[in-house]
C-alpha positions in Angstrom: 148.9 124.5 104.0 146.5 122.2 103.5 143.1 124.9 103.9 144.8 127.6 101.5 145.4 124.4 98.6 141.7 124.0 99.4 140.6 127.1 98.7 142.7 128.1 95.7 141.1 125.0 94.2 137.4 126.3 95.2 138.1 129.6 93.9 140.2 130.1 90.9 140.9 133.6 91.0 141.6 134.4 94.5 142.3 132.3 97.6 139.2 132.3 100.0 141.4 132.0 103.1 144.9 134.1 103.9 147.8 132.5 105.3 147.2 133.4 108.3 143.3 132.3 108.9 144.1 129.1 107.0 146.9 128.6 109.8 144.6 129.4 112.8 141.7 127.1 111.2 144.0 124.1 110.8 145.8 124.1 114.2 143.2 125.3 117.3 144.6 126.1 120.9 142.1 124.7 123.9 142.7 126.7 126.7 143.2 124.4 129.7 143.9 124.5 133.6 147.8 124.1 132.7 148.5 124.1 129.5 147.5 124.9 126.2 146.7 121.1 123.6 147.6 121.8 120.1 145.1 119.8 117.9 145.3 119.9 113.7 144.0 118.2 110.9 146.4 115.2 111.2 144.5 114.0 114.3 141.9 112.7 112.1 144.1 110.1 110.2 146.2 106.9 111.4 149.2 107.5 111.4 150.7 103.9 110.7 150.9 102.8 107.3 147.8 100.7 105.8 149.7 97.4 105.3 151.4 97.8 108.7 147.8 98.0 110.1 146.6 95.1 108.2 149.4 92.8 110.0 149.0 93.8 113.2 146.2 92.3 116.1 143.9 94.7 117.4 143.2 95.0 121.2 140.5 94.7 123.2 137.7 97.0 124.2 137.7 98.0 128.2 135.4 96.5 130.1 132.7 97.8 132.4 134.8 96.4 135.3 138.1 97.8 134.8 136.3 100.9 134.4 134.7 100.8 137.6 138.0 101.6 139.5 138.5 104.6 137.4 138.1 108.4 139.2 135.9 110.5 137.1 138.7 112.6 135.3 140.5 109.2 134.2 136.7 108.7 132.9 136.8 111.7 130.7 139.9 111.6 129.5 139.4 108.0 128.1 135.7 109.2 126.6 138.1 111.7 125.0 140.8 109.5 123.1 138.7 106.8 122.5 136.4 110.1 120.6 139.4 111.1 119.0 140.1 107.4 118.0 136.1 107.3 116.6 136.6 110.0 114.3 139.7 108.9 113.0 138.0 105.5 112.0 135.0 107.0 110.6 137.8 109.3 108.6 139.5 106.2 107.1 136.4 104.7 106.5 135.0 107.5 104.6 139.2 107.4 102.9 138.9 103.6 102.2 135.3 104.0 100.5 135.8 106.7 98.3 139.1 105.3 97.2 137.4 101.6 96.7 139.9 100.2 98.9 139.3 97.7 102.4 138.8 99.3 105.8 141.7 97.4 107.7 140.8 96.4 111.2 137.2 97.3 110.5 136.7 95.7 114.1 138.6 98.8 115.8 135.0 100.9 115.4 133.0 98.6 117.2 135.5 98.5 120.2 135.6 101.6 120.5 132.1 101.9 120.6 131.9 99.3 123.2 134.5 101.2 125.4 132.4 104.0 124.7 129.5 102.4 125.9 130.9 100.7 128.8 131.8 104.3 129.9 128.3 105.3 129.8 127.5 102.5 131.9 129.9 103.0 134.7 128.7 107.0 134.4 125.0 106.0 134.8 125.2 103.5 137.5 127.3 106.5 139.3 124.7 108.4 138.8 122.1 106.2 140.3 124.0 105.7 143.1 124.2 109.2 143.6 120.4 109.8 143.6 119.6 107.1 145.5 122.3 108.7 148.4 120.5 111.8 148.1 117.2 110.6 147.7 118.0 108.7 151.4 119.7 111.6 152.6 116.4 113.9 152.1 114.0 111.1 153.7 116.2 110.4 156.7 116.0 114.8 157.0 112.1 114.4 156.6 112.0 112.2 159.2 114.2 114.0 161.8 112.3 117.0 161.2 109.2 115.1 161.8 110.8 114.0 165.4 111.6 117.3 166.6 108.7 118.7 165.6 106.4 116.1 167.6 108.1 117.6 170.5 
């Protein structure tokens, strides 16, 4: 695997990492509701070809009203691929730089950033609305207490 190459190159005499912890470091379980998501290294590279990627148009970012009609969970699940997404970029930046080649598609980052951000928007005006209910809510109490305790 790809950690034990790693560490046999680090240390010359003796690998720093077994077979076995070099397996568990590369691929980690997440322990969800249903079942369990197997993640591993590849998730931080594209997996279509440079000069395929070159070629091909880019879409759009997702705007703050298409988001709106989203339920919370469909919320988080996009912040999560479009996370993933983000630090596969920043990988093949990081790839392209130190092998002196072009980033293709170097407008994918900021997209995602903007889907990203339009996220947070949609979250925060949410959240306002949500004070401002309870923020109501607690004066309308006030004031019904105030009434019944006039009487």
């Amino acid at each position: 695997t790809y950690l034990t190459m790693l560490s046999s190159l680090l240390s010359k005499s003796k690998p720093l990492l077994s077979s076995t912890t070099a397996a568990c470091c590369t691929t980690r379980w997440i322990a969800s509701a249903t079942t369990p998501l197997q993640m591993s290294l590849d998730d931080f590279r594209d997996l279509v070809p440079r000069e395929k990627r070159g070629r091909e148009p880019v879409g759009r970012s997702w705007s703050t009203k298409e988001l709106r009609r989203k339920s919370f969970e469909d919320l988080h699940k996009l912040w999560h691929v479009l996370y993933k997404e983000k630090n596969m970029l920043y990988t093949e930046l990081q790839l392209s730089r130190r092998n002196q080649l072009q980033f293709p598609q170097a407008d994918r980052i900021q997209k995602v950033k903007k889907g990203m951000g339009a996220i947070r928007h949609v979250l925060g005006e949410r959240k306002k609305e949500k004070l401002a209910q309870f923020a109501l809510k607690t004066v309308e109490k006030e004031e019904a207490d105030k009434g019944t305790s006039e009487d």
